[in-house]
Backbone as a chain_set.jsonl record, in Angstrom:
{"seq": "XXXXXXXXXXXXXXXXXXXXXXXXXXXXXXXXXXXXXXXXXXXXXXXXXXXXXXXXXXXXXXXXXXXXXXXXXXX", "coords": {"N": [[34.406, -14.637, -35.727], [35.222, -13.39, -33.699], [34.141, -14.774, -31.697], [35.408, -16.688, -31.8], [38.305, -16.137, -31.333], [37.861, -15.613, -28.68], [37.151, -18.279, -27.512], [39.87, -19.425, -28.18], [41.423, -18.237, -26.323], [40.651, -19.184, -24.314], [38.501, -17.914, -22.752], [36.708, -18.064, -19.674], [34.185, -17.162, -19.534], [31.438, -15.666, -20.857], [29.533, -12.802, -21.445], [27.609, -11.251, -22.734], [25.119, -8.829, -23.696], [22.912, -8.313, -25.762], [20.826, -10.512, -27.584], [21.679, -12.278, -31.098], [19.668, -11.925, -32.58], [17.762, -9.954, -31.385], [19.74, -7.735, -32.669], [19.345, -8.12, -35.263], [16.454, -6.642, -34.888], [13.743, -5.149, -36.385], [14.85, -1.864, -37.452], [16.636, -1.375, -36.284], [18.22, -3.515, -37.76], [20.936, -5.361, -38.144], [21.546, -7.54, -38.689], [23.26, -10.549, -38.822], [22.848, -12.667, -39.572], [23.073, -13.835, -42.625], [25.888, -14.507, -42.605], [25.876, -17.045, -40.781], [24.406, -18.755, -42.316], [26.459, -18.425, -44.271], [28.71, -19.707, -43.379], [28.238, -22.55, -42.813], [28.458, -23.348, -45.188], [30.45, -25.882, -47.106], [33.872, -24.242, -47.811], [34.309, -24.176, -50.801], [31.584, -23.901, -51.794], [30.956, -21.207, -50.57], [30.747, -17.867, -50.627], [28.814, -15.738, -51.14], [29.459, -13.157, -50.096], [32.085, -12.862, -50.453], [34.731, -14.089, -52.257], [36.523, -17.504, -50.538], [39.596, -19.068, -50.385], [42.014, -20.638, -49.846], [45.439, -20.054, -48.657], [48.234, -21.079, -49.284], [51.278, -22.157, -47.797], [54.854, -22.814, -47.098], [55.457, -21.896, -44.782], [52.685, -21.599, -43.769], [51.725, -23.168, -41.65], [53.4, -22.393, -39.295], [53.194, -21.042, -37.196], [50.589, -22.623, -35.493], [52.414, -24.986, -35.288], [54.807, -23.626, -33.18], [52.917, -22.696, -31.457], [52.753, -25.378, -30.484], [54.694, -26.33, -29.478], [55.365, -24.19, -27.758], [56.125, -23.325, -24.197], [53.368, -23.431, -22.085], [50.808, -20.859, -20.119], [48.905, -21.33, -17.476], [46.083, -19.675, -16.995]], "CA": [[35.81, -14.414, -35.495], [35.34, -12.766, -31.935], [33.864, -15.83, -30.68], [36.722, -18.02, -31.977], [38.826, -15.562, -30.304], [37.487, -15.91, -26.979], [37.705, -19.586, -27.17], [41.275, -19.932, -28.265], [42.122, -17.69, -25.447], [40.085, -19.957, -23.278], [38.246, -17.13, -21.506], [35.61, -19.545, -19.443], [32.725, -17.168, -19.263], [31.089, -14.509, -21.727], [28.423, -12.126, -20.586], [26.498, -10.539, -23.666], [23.376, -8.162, -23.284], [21.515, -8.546, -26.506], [21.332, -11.653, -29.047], [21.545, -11.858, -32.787], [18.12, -11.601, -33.313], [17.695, -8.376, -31.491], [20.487, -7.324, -33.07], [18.691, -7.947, -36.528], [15.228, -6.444, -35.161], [13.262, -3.936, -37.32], [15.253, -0.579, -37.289], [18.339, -1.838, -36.04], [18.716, -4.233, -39.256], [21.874, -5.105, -37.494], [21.631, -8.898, -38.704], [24.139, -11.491, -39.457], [21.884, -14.395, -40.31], [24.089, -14.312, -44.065], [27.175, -14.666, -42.276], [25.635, -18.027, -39.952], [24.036, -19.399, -44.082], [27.979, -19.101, -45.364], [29.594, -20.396, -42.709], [27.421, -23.687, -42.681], [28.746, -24.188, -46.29], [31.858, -26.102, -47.533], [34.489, -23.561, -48.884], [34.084, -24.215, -52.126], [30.245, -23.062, -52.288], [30.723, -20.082, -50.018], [30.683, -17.06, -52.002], [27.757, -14.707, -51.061], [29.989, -11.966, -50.069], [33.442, -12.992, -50.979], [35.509, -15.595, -52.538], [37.232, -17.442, -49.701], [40.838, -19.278, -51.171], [43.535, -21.264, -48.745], [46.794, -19.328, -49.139], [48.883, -22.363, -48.945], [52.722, -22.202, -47.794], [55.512, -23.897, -46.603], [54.878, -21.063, -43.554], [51.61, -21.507, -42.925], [51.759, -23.918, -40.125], [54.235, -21.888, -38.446], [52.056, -20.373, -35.572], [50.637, -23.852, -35.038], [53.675, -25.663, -34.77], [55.503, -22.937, -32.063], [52.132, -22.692, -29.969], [52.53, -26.793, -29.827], [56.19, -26.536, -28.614], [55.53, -23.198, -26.388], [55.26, -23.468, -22.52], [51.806, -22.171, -21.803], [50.927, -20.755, -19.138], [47.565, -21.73, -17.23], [45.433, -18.156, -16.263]], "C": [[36.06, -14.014, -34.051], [35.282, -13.696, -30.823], [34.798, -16.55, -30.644], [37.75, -17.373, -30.718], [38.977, -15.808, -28.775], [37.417, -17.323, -26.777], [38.994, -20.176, -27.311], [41.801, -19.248, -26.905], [41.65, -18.113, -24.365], [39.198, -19.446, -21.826], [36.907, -18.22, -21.301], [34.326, -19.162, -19.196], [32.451, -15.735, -20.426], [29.566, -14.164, -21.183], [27.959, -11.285, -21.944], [25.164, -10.0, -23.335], [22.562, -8.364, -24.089], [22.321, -9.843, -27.968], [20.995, -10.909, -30.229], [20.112, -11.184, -33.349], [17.731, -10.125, -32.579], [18.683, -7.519, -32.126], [20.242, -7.11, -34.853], [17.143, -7.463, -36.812], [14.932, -5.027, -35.73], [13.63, -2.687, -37.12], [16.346, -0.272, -36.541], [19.286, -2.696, -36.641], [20.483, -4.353, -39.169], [22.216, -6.854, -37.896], [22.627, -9.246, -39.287], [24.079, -13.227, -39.233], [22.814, -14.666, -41.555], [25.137, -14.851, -43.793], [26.939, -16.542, -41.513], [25.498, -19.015, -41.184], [25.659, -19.916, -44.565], [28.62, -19.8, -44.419], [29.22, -21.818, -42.418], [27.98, -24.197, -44.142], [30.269, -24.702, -46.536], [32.065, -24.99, -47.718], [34.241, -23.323, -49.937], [32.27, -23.852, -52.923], [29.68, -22.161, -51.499], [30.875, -19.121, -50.884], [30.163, -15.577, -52.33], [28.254, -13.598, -51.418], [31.344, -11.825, -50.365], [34.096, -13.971, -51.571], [36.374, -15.93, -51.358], [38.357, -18.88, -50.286], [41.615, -19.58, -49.576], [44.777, -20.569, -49.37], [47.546, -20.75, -48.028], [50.455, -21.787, -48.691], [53.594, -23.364, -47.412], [55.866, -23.088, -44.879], [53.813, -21.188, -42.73], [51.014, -22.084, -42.052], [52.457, -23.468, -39.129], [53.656, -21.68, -37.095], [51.843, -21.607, -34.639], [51.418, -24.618, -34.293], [54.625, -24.763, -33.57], [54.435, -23.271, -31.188], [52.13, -24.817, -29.363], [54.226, -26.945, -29.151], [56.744, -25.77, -27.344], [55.263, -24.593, -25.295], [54.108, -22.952, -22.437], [51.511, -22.407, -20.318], [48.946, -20.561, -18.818], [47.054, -19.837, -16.833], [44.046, -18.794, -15.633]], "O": [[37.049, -14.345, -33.398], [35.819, -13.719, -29.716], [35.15, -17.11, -29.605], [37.951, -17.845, -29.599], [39.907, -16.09, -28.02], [37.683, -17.624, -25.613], [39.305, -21.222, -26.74], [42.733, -19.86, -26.386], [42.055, -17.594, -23.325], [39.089, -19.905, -20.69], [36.304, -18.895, -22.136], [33.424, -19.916, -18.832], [33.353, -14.936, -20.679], [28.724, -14.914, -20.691], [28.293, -10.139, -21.647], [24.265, -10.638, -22.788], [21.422, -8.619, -23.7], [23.314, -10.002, -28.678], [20.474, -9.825, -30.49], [19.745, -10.337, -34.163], [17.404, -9.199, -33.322], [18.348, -6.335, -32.09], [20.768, -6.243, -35.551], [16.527, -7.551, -37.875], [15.636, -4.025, -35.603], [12.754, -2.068, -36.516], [16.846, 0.813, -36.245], [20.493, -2.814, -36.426], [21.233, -3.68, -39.876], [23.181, -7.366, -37.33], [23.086, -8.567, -40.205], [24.713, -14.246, -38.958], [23.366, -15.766, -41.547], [25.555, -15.714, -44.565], [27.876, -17.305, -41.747], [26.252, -19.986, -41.244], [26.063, -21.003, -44.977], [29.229, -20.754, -44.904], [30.017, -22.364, -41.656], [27.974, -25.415, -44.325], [31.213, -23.991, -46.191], [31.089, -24.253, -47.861], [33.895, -22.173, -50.21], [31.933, -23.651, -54.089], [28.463, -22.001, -51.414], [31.163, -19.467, -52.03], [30.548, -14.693, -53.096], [27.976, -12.967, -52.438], [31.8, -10.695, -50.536], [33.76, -15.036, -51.053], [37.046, -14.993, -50.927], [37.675, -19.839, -50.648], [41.687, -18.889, -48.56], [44.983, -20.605, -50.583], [47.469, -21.149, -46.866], [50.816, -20.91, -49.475], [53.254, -24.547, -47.385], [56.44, -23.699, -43.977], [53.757, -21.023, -41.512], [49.924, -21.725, -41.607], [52.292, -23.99, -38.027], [53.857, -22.348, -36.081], [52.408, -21.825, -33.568], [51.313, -24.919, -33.104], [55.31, -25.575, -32.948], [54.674, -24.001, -30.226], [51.7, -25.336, -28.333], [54.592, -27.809, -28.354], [57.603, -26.002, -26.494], [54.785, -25.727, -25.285], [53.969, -21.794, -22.832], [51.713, -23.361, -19.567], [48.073, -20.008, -19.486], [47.858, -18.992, -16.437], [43.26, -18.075, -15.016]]}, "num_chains": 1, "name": "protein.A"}
C-alpha cells in the first residue's frame, strides 16, 4: 500500500535502508513474505488473513473520474 502510494504520487526516487528479508531475519521476525503469497493470488482465492470483497457502487469511480478531468499539476 505504501509503495502504491509513492507511485501514484509519482515520487521518482525512494531511498530505503533495510530490505524485506532483513526485515524478516531471526529476532526481528518482522516478515511479510504472507502478504507478497496473497497478493500473487486472484481475489477470489485470497483469504489467508482476510476475506477481500469489491464494494461495488454507482460512486465508486468517482475519484477516478475527477482525477481524469482535474488539471494536474507537474512537481
Amino acid at each position: 500500500m505504501c509503495y502504491a502510494a509513492i507511485c501514484w504520487a509519482r515520487i521518482p526516487v525512494l531511498v530505503f535502508g533495510a530490505t524485506r528479508f532483513d526485515a524478516a531475519a531471526e529476532g526481528v521476525e518482522f516478515s511479510d513474505a504472507a502478504i507478497y503469497e496473497e497478493m500473487a493470488l486472484a481475489y477470489g482465492e485470497r483469504g489467508a488473513f482476510r476475506k477481500i470483497l469489491q464494494g461495488e457502487s454507482s460512486y465508486s469511480l468517482d475519484a477516478f473520474n475527477y482525477w481524469k478531468r482535474s488539471e494536474k499539476i507537474e512537481y
